[in-house]
C-alpha positions in Angstrom: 0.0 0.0 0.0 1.4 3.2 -1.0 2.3 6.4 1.3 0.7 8.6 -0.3 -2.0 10.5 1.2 -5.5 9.4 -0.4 -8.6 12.1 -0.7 -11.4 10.2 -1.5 -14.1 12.8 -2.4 -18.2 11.6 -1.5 -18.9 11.0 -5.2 -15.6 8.7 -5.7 -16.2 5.8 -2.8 -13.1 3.5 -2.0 -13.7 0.0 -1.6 -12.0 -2.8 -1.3 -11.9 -5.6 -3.7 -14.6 -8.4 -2.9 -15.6 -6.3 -0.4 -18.4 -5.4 2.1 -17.2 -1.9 3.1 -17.1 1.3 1.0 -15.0 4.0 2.0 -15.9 7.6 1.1 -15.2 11.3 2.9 -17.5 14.1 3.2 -16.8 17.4 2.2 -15.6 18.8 5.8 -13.1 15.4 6.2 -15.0 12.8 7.9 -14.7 8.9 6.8 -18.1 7.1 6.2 -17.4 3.3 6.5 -20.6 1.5 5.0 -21.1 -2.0 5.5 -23.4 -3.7 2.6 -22.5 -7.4 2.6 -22.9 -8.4 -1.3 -26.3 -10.6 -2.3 -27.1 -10.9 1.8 -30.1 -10.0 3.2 -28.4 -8.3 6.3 -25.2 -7.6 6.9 -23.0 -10.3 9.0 -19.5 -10.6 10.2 -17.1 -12.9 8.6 -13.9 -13.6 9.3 -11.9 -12.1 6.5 -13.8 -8.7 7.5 -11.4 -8.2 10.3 -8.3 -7.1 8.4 -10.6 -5.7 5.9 -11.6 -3.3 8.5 -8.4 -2.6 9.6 -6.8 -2.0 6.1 -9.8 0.6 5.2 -9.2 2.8 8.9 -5.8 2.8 8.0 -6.1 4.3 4.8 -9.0 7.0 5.9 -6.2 7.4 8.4 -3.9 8.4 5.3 -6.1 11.7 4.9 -4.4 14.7 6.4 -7.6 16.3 7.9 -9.6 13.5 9.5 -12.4 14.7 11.9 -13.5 11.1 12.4 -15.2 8.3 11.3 -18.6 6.7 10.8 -19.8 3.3 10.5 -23.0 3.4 8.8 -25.6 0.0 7.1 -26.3 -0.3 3.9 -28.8 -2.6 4.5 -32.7 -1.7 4.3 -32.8 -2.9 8.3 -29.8 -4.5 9.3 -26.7 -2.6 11.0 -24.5 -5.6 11.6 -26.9 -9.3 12.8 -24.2 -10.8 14.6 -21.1 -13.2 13.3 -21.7 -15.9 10.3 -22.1 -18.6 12.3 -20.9 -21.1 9.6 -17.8 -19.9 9.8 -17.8 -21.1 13.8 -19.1 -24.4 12.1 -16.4 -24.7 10.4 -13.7 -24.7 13.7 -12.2 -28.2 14.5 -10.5 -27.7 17.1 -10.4 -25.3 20.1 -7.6 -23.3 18.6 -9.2 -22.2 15.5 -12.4 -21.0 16.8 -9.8 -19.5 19.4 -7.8 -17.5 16.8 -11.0 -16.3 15.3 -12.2 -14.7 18.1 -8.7 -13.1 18.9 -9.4 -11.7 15.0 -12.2 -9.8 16.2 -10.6 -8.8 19.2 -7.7 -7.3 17.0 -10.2 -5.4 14.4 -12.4 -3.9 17.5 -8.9 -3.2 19.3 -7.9 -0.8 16.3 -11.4 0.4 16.0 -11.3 1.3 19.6 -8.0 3.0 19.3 -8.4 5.2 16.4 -7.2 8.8 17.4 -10.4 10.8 15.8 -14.5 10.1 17.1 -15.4 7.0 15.5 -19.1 6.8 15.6 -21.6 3.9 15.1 -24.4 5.0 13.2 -27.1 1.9 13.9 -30.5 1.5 12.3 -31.7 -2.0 12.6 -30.6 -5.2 14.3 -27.2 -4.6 15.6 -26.7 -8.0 17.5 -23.7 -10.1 18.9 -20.2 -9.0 16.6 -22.6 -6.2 15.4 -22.8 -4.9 18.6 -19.0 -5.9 19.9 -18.0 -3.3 16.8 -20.6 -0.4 18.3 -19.0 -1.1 21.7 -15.0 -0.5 20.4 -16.5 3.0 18.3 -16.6 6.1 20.9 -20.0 7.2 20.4 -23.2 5.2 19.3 -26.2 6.8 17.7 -29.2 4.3 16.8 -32.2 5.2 15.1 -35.8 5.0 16.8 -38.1 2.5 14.6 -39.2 -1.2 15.5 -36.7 -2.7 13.7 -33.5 -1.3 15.7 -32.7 -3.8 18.7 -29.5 -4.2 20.4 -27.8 -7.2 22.2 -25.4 -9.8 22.6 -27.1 -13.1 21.7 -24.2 -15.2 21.6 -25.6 -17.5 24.8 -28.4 -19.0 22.7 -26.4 -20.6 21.0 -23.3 -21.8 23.9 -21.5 -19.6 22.7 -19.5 -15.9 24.3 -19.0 -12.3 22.9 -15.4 -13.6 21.8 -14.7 -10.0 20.0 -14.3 -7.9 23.3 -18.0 -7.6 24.5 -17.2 -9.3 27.7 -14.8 -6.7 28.6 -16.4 -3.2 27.0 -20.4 -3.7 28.1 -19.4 -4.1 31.8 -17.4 -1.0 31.6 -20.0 0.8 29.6 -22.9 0.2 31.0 -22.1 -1.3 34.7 -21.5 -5.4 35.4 -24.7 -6.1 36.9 -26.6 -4.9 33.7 -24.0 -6.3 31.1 -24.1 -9.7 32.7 -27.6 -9.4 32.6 -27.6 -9.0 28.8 -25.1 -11.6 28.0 -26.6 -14.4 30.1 -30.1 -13.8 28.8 -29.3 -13.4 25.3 -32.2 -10.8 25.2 -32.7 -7.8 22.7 -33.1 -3.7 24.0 -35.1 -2.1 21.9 -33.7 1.9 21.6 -35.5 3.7 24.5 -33.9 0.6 26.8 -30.7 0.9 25.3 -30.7 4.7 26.0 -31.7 4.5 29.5 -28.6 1.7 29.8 -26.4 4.1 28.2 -25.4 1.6 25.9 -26.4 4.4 23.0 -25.6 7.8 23.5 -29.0 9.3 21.7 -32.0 7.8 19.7 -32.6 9.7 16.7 -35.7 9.3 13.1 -34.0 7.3 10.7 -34.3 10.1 8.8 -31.6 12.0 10.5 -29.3 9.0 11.5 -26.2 9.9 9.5 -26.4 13.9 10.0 -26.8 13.0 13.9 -24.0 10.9 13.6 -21.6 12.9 11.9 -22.7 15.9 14.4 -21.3 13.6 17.0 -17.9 13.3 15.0 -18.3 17.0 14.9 -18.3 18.0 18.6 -15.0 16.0 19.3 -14.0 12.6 21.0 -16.5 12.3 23.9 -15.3 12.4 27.4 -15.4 8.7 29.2 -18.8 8.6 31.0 -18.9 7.7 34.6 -20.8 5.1 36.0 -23.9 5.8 38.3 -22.6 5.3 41.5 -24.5 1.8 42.5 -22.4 0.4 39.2 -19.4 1.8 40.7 -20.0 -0.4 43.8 -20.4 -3.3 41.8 -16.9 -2.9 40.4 -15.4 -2.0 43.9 -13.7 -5.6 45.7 -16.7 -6.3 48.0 -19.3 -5.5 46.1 -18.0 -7.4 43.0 -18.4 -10.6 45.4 -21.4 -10.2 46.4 -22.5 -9.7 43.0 -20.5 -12.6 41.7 -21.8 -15.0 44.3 -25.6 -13.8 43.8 -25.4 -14.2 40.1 -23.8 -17.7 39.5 -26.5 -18.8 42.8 -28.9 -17.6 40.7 -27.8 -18.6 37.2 -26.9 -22.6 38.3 -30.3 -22.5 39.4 -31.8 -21.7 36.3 -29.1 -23.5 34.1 -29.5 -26.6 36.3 -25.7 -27.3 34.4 -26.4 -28.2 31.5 -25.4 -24.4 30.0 -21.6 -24.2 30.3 -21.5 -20.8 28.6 -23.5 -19.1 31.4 -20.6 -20.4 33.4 -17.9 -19.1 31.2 -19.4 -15.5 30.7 -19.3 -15.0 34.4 -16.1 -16.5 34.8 -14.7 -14.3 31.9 -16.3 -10.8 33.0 -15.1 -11.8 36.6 -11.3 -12.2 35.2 -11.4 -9.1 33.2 -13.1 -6.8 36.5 -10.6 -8.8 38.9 -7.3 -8.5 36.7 -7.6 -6.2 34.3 -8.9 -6.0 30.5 -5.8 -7.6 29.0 -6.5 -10.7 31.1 -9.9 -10.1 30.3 -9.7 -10.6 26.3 -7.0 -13.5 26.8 -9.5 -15.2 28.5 -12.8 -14.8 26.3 -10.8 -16.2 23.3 -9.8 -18.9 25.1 -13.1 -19.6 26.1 -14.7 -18.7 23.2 -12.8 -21.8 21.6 -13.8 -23.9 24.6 -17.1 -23.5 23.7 -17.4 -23.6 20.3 -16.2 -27.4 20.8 -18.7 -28.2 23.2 -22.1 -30.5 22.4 -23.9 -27.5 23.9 -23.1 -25.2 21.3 -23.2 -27.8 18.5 -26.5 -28.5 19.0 -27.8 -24.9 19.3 -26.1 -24.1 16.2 -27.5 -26.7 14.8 -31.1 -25.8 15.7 -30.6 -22.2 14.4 -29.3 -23.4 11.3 -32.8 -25.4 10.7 -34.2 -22.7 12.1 -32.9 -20.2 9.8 -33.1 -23.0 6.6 -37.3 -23.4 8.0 -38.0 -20.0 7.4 -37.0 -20.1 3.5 -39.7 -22.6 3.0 -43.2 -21.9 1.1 -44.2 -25.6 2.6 -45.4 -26.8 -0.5 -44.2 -25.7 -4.7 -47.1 -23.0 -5.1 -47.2 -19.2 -4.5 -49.1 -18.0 -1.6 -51.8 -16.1 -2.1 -52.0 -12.5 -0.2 -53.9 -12.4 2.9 -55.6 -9.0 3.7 -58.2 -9.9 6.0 -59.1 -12.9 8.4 -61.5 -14.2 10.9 -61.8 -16.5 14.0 -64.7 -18.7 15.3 -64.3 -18.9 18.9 -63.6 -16.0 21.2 -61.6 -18.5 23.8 -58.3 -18.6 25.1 -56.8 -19.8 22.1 -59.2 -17.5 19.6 -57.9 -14.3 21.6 -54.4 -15.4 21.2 -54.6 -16.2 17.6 -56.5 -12.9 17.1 -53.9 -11.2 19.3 -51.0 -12.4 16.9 -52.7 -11.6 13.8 -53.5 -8.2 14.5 -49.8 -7.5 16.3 -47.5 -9.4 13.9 -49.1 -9.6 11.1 -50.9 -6.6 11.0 -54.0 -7.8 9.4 -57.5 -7.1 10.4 -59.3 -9.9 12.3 -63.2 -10.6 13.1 -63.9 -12.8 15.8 -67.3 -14.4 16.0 -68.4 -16.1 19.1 -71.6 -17.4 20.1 -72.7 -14.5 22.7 -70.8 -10.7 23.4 -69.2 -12.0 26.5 -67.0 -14.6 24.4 -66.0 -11.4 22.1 -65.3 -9.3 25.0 -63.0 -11.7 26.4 -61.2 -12.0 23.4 -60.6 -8.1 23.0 -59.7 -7.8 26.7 -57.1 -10.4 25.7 -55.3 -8.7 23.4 -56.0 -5.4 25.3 -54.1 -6.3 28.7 -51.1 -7.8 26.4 -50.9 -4.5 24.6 -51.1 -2.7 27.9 -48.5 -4.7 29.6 -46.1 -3.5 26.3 -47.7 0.2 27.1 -46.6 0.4 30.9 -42.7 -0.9 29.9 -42.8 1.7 27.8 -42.3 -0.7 24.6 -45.6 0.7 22.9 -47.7 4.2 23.0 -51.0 4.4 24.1 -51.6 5.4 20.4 -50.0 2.2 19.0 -52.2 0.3 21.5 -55.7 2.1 20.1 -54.2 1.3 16.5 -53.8 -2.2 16.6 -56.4 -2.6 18.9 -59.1 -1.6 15.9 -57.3 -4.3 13.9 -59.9 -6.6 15.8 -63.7 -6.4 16.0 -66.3 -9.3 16.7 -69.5 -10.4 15.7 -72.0 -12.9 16.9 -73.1 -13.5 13.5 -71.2 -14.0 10.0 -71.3 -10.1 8.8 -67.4 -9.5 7.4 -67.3 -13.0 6.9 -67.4 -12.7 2.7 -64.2 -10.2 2.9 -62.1 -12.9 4.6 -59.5 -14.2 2.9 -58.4 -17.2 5.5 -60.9 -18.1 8.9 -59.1 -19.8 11.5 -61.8 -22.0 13.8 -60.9 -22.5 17.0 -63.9 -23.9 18.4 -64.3 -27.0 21.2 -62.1 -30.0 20.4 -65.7 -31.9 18.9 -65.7 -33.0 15.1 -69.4 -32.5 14.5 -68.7 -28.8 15.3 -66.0 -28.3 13.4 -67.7 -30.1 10.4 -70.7 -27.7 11.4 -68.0 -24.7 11.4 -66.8 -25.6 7.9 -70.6 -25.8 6.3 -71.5 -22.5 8.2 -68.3 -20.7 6.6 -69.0 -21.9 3.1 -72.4 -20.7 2.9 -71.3 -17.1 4.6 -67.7 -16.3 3.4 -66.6 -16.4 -0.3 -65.9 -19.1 -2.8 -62.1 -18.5 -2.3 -61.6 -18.2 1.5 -59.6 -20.8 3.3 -60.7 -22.6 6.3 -58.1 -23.5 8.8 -58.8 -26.0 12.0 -56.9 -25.0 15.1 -57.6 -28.7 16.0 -54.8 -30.0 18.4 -55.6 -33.9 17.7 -58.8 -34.5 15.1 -57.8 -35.3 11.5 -58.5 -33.0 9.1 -59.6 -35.5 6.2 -62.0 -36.0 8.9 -63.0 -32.6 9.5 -62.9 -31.8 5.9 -65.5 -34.5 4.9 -68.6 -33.1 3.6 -67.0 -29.7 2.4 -67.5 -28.5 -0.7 -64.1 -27.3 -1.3 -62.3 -29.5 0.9 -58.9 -27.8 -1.5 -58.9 -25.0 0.9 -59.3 -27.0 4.0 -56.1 -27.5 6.5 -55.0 -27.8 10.0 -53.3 -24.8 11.7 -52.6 -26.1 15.3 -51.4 -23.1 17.6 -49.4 -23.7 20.8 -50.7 -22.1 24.1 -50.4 -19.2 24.9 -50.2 -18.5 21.3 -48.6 -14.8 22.4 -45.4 -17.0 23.5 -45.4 -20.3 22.4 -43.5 -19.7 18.6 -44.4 -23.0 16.9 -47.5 -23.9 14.6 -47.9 -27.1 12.9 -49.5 -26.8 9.6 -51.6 -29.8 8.2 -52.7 -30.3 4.8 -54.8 -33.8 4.4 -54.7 -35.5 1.1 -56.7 -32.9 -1.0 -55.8 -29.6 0.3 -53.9 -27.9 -2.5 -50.6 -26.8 -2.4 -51.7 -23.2 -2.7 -53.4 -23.4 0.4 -50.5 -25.2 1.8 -48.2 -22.2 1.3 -50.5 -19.4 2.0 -51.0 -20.9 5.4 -47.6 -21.4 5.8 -46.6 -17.7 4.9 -49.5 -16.4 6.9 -48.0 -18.1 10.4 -44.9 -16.5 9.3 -46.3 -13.2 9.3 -47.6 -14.0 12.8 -44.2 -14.2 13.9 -44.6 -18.4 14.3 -41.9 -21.0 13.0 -44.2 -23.3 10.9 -43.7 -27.0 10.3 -45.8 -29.1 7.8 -47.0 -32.6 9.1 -49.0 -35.6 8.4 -53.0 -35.7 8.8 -52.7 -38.0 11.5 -54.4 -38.3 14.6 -52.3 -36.4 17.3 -50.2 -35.2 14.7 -46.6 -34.8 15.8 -46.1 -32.9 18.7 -49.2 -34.2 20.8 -48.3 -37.6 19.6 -45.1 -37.8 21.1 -46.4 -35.4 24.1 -49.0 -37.9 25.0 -46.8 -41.2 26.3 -44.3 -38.8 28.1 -47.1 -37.2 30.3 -48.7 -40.0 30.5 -46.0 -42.1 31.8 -45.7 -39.3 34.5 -48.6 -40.0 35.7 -48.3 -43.6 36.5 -45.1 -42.8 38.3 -47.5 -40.6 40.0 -49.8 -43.5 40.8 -46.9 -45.2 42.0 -46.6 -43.5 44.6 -43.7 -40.8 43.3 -44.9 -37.1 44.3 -45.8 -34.5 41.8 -43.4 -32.2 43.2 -40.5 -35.1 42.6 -41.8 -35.7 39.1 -41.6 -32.3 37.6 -38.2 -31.9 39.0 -36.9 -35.0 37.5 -37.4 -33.7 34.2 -36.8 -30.1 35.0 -33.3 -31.3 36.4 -33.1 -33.2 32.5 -33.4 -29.8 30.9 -37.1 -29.3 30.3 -38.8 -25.7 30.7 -41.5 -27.4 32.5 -42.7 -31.0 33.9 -44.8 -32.8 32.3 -47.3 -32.6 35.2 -47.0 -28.8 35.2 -47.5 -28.6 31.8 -50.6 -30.5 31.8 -51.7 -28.2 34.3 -50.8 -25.0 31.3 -52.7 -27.1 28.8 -55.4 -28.2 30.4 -56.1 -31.5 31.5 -59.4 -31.7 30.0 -58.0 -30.8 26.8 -54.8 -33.1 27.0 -57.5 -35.9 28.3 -59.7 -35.2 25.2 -56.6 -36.0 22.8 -55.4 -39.3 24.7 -58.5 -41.2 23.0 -58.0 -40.3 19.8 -54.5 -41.5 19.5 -55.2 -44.3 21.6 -58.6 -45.0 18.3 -56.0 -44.5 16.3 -52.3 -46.5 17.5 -53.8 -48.7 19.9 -52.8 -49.4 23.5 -49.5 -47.6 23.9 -51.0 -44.6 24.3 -54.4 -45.7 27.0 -53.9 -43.0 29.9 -54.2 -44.9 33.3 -58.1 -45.1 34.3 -57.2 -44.1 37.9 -57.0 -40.3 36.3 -60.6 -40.3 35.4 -61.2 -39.3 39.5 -58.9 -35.9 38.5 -61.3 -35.2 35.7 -64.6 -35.9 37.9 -63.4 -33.5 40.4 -63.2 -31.0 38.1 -59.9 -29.9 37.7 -58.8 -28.1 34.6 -55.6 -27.1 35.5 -54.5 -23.3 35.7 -57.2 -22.1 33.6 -59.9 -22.6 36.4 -57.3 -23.0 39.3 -57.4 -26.3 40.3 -55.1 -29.3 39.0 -52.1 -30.8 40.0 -50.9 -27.9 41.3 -53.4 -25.1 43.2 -52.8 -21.9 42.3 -53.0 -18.4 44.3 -56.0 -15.9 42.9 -55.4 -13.0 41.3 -54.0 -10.0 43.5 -52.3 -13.0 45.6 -48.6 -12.3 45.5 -47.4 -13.5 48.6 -48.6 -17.6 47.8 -46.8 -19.4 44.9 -48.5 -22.2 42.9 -47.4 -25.0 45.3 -48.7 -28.7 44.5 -52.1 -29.5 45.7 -52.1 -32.3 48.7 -55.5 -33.3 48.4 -54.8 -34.9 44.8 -52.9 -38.0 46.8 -56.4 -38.7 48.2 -58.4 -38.7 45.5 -55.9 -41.4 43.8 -55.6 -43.3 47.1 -51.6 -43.2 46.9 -49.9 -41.9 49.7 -46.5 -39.9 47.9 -43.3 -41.7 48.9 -40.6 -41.2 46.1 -38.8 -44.5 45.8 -37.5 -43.8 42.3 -34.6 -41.3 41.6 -35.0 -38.6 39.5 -32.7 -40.1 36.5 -35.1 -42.8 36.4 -38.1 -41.0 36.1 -36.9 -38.7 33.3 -35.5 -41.8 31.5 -39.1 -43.6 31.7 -40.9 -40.5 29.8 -38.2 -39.3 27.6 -38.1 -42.7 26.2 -41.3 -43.3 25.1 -41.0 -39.7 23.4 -38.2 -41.0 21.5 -39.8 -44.2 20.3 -42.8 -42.7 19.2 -40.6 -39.6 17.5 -39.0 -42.4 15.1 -42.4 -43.6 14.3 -43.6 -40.4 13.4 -40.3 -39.7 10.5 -40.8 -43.7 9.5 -44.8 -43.4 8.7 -44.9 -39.6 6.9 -46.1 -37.9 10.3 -43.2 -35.5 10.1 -41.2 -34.6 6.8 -37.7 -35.0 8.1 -35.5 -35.1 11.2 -35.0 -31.6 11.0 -38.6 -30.6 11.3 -39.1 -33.4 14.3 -36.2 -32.0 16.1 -37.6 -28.1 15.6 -41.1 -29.4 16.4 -40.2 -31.0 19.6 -37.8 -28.0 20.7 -40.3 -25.2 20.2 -43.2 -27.0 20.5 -42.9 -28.8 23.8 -39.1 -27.7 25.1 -37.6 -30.4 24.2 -34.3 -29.4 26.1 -32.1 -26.9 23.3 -29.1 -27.9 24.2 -29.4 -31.8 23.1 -30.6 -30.6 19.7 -33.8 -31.6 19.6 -35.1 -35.9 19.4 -33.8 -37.1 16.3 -30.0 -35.4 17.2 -30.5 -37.0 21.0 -31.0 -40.4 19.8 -27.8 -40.0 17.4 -25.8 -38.7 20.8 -27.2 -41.7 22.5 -26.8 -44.1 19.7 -29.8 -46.3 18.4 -28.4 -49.3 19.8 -28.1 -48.2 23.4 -32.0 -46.7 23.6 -32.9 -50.0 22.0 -31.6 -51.9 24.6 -32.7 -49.0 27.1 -36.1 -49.4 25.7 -36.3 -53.2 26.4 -35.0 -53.1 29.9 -37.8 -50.9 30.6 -40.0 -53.0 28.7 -38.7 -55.5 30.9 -39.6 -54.1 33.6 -43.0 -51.7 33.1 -45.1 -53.4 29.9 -44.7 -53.8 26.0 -45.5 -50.1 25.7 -41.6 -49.3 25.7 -41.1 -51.8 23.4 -38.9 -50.7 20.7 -40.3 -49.8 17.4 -38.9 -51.0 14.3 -37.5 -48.6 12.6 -35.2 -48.3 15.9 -34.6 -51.7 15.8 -33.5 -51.3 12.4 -31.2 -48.3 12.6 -29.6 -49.9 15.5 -28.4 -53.4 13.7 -27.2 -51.4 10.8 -25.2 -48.5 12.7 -27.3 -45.9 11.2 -28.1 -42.7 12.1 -31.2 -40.3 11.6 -29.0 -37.2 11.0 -26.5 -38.4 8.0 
C-alpha cells in the first residue's frame, strides 16, 4: 500500500476488492465506513472482515484532515446481525475457533484506538459482533423504529462475545446490567438501550447519518462515569457479592447443562478482577472452549434449521396474499390467535363467538397484552388504540365474505368443526380458506362433507399463542398446495416457525407429548410425588414437567386428545383409568385454578403455585418417592423418542430436521441436546434399543422398541446423516 495520502471525495467511494465496506469522505473530512455485505439480506461478520476493517481505517487514516469516522448500514434494516455462524461451524478444534475470536478482538482493538471520534451510526438489528463493533467506536447513535434492537445473543447458542464484548459492556454500561444481557441473550429495543447508556442518543431514521456525523463534529466524547451503584459493583466487595448472587442464581436456572453461562461469568469476573488484558486472553480462550462443546453444537444446529425453515413456502405454489381474516371462537386460544394476527401480522381480524361475553373476552385479551407493552414503555398508548381496531367481533357472520383465510378455534368436537366448515361456506366467499386450530382431530376428517375441501387444513397453535413460537400446519390429502403455502406464509407473518405434518391423529407434537405425560402420571400413581416428578425432568433440561404442563394445557384438553390416538395407534398410548377421578373432580388445570398444582387468585402475591395435597387422596396413593429422578426422566423421555422415530418412519413429520424443531419449540424439548432425532444419534440407536427393552422388561410392552429403531440400531445408522 502506497504512502501517499488518499482524498477520497463523496462522489468517488473507495472499496476494497470483494468487499463489504465502502469508503468515502464528506466534504468537511470525515470517513463514512458502509457495510453492505454483497447478495445478503443483512449484513454479518465474517472472518476475513477483520483485516478488511483494519486495512480501510488505516487508509482514511492516510487523509491529512480527518475529523472522524462513521460506520453506517447499507442494509434496508440490518446494522450488523451478529457473526456468520458457519464460519464457527467450520472450527475443528479449540484453537481455530480461538484464533477467530482473537481476530475480532484485534479489528475492535484498532477500532477502539483510532485517534479521531469514530461513531456507530445503527438503524436495525445490531446484535452479537454487530454490537461488539458499536462497543469498540466512541460514540453510538441508533435510530428510533421497531426494527432497531441491540444485544449480545451469543448465549443462545453456547456460545460468548469472543470480539471484546465481555470486557467493554461491563465498563459501559455497569457489570450487573451487562451480565444481565449476556446471560439472557435478550434484545433492548432503543429507549432501553438509552436508558442503559449503551447508546448515547436515539434519533428518526431520517436524521441517523447527520446526527452521527454531528457527534464526530463535537469531538472525542469524554469517558462517562458510571452511576454510582455500578461503581460499587466494580469495587472488591461489592463485585463478590454480586458474583456470588449471580452464579446462585444462574446454576439455578441453568440446572448445568449451560456451560457458557458459566464461562461469561467466569470471563467478565477475570477481566473486573485482573484487568482488560487478562480479560480478552480469557474470552478467546473460552470462546474456543465453547465452540467445541455438544452445547453449542446443537444450538447451532437448531438455528441453522431454524434459519433453513424460514425459506420454506411448505409446498411448490405461490401464496396467495392475505388481507383480512377471521376467527370462530372467542376463547383462550381465539384471543391469542386474534392477538398475533393483529400485532404481527398486521392484518385485520373478526372474531365471532356465540354470545358478546366470548368477544369481550377475546378483546380484553389482546388489550391487557398491549397494555403490559404500554406500561414498559415498549408501545404508546396510540400504538395500543391502533392495533387494537385491527380486531372487531360479531356474533353472526357479517365481514365473513371479505375474509380471505378463517381460523376456527372452536371445542375440540368433530361434528362442530364439520358444522363450522358448512356455516363458513355458505357465509364467506368461494375462495376463503378454512383452517382447524384442532390440536388432535384429523383433518380428512374434518374436511368430509365440504364443498371445497382444496382450501381445507389444519393450523394447530401452541398455548399461549402470544409465547409459544411453533405452529404445525396440516394439509390432508386434498388440500392444494396453494393453500399449503399461503398458510404457511400467513403463520410467518404472525411471527410463528411453521412445520408441515401428516393428517394423523395427534399429529406430531401431541403424539409424542402424549406417552411422556402419561408415563408421569403412572409414576404418580406409584406413589412418586408430583413435586418429585416435575423436578426430574426439570433437572433433564425441560422448561417445564410434564405434570405442570398439563396443568398449562389443560387437563381436560390433554384428556380429550389421549382417546383419539389411543382410536388411532392402539394401546400404547391408554392414559391410566385411575386419572378419570382428577377429571370428575373438576380440575382443569391453571385455567380454572385447580389441577395438579393449586394456584393463588389474582391479586395474591405472597402464595406461589405450590402442589395441591389433596390430589394423593383422590388417587388413594400416599407420595413416597422411591425412584430417583434419572429414572423417572429416562421412563418419559423414552417413550417420546420411540414414538418420535415412528412419526419420521410413517410420513407424520417430513424429516429429522422438522421433528427435532417441532419438539424444541413446541414442547421444550431441552435446546441444548438438539432436539429428538440429534438426541438419539448422541445416545446411539443401539443403546435406547436396549434401554427401551430393559424398561419393557420391567414396566409393559409399551416401551417396546419400534422397528425402525430396531432397524437403525443393527445397521449403525443414524437419523442425522
Amino acid at each position: 500500500m502506497s504512502d501517499k495520502p488518499l482524498i477520497y471525495p463523496a462522489e468517488t467511494p473507495y472499496q476494497l476488492k470483494k468487499s463489504a465496506f465502502t469508503l468515502h469522505f464528506t466534504d468537511d473530512n470525515i470517513a463514512i465506513i458502509t457495510i453492505d455485505v454483497p447478495d445478503e439480506k443483512v449484513n454479518t461478520l465474517k472472518a476475513e472482515f477483520a483485516d478488511q476493517i483494519i486495512e480501510l481505517l488505516k487508509r482514511a487514516q492516510l487523509h491529512p484532515q480527518l475529523k472522524g469516522v462513521v460506520f453506517v448500514s447499507g442494509k434496508k434494516d440490518s446494522f450488523i446481525a451478529g457473526a456468520d455462524i458457519s464460519m464457527i461451524a467450520r472450527c475443528e478444534q479449540a484453537s481455530e475457533a480461538e484464533a477467530l475470536a482473537k481476530k475480532g478482538q484485534a479489528a475492535m482493538a484498532y477500532i477502539a484506538g483510532v485517534n479521531v471520534p469514530v461513531v456507530a451510526a445503527i438503524k436495525g438489528a445490531c446484535l452479537g459482533g454487530g454490537l461488539e463493533l458499536a462497543l469498540a467506536c466512541h460514540s453510538r447513535i441508533c435510530s428510533l423504529d421497531d426494527k432497531t434492537q441491540l444485544g449480545l445473543p451469543e448465549v443462545q447458542l453456547g456460545l460468548l462475545p469472543g470480539s471484546g464484548g465481555t470486557q467493554r459492556l461491563p465498563r459501559l454500561i455497569g457489570v450487573a446490567n451487562a451480565l444481565d444481557l449476556m446471560l439472557t441473550g435478550r434484545s433492548l429495543r432503543p429507549k432501553q438501550a438509552l436508558r442503559l447508556g449503551l447508546v448515547d442518543d436515539i434519533v428518526p431514521p431520517s436524521i441517523l447519518l447527520q446526527t452521527a456525523l454531528d457527534r464526530v463534529r463535537k469531538g472525542r466524547p469524554a469517558k462517562k462515569e458510571l452511576a454510582y451503584k455500578d461503581r460499587l459493583m466494580q469495587g472488591a466487595l461489592g463485585r463478590k457479592l454480586l458474583f456470588h448472587f449471580v452464579r446462585k442464581q444462574t446454576r439455578a436456572k441453568s440446572r448445568g447443562h449451560y456451560p457458557a453461562t458459566e464461562k461469561i461469568i467466569s470471563v467478565v469476573e477475570t477481566g473486573l478482577h485482573e484487568g482488560s488484558g487478562n480479560g480478552y486472553q480469557a474470552e478467546a480462550a473460552a470462546f474456543g472452549d465453547l465452540v467445541m462443546t455438544p452445547q453449542s453444537a446443537a444450538l447451532r444446529a437448531l438455528f441453522f434449521a431454524s434459519t433453513a425453515l424460514k425459506k420454506e413456502r411448505g409446498a411448490e405454489a405461490e401464496p396467495r396474499q392475505i388481507q383480512k381474516t377471521a376467527i370462530l371462537g372467542g376463547g383462550l386460544m381465539g384471543g391469542g390467535i386474534a392477538y398475533v394476527t393483529a400485532t404481527k401480522a398486521g392484518l385485520p381480524v373478526r372474531i365471532k363467538d356465540i354470545n358478546h361475553q366470548g368477544i369481550s373476552r377475546s378483546l380484553k385479551y389482546s388489550w391487557d397484552l398491549l397494555q403490559k407493552k404500554v406500561k414498559r414503555r415498549h408501545l404508546t398508548a396510540a400504538e395500543q388504540q391502533k392495533q387494537m381496531m385491527l380486531i372487531s367481533g360479531t356474533t353472526d357472520y357479517s365481514g365473513f365474505k371479505q375474509a380471505d383465510l378463517v381460523v376456527e378455534a372452536v371445542f375440540e368436537e368433530l361434528a362442530l368443526k364439520q358444522q363450522m366448515i358448512r356455516e363458513v361456506e355458505e357465509n364467506a366467499a368461494p375462495q376463503t380458506i378454512f383452517a382447524s386450530n384442532t390440536s388432535s382431530l384429523p383433518i380428512h376428517k374434518i374436511a368430509q362433507g365440504a364443498t371445497r375441501p382444496e382450501q381445507v387444513i389444519g393450523l394447530h397453535y401452541f398455548s399461549p399463542v402470544d409465547k409459544m413460537p411453533l405452529v404445525e400446519v396440516i394439509p390432508h390429502a386434498r388440500t392444494s398446495p396453494e393453500t399449503v403455502a399461503t398458510v404457511v406464509a400467513f403463520a410467518k407473518k404472525q411471527g410463528k416457525t411453521a412445520i408441515v405434518v401428516g393428517d394423523n391423529a395427534g399429529f406430531y407434537v401431541n403424539r409424542i407429548l402424549a406417552p411422556y405425560i402419561n408415563e408421569a402420571t403412572r409414576c404418580l400413581l406409584e406413589g412418586e410425588s408430583i413435586e418429585h416428578i416435575d423436578d426430574a425432568l426439570l433437572e433433564f433440561g425441560f422448561p417445564v414437567g410434564p405434570l405442570q404442563l398439563l396443568d398449562e394445557v389443560g387437563i381436560d384438553v390433554g384428556t380429550k386428545i389421549v382417546p383419539i390416538l389411543e382410536a388411532a395407534f392402539g394401546e400404547r398410548f391408554a392414559a391410566p383409568a385411575e386419572l378419570d377421578a382428577i377429571l370428575k373432580d373438576d380440575r382443569k388445570g391453571r385455567k380454572n385454578g385447580k389441577g395438579f398444582y393449586s394456584y393463588p387468585s389474582k391479586g395474591d402475591k405472597g402464595n406461589k403455585r405450590r402442589a395441591d395435597p389433596s390430589i394423593y387422596g383422590l388417587l388413594n396413593v400416599t407420595p413416597h418417592n422411591k425412584q430417583s429422578k434419572p429414572v423417572i426422566a429416562e421412563r418419559c423421555l423414552a417413550l417420546m423418542l420411540n414414538e418420535a422415530v415412528r412419526c419420521l418412519d410413517d410420513g407424520t413429520v417430513r424429516n429429522v430436521r422438522d421433528a427435532d424443531i417441532g419438539a424444541v419449540y413446541g414442547i421444550g424439548f431441552p435446546p441444548f441436546l438438539g432436539g429428538p432425532m440429534r438426541y438419539i444419534d448422541t445416545l446411539g440407536a443401539a443403546n435406547l434399543v436396549k434401554k427401551l427393552q430393559d424398561l419393557q422388561q420391567k414396566y409393559g410392552d409399551r416401551f417396546a422398541p419400534c422397528e425402525g429403531l430396531v432397524r437403525r440400531a443393527a445397521e449403525g445408522q443414524k437419523l442425522y446423516s
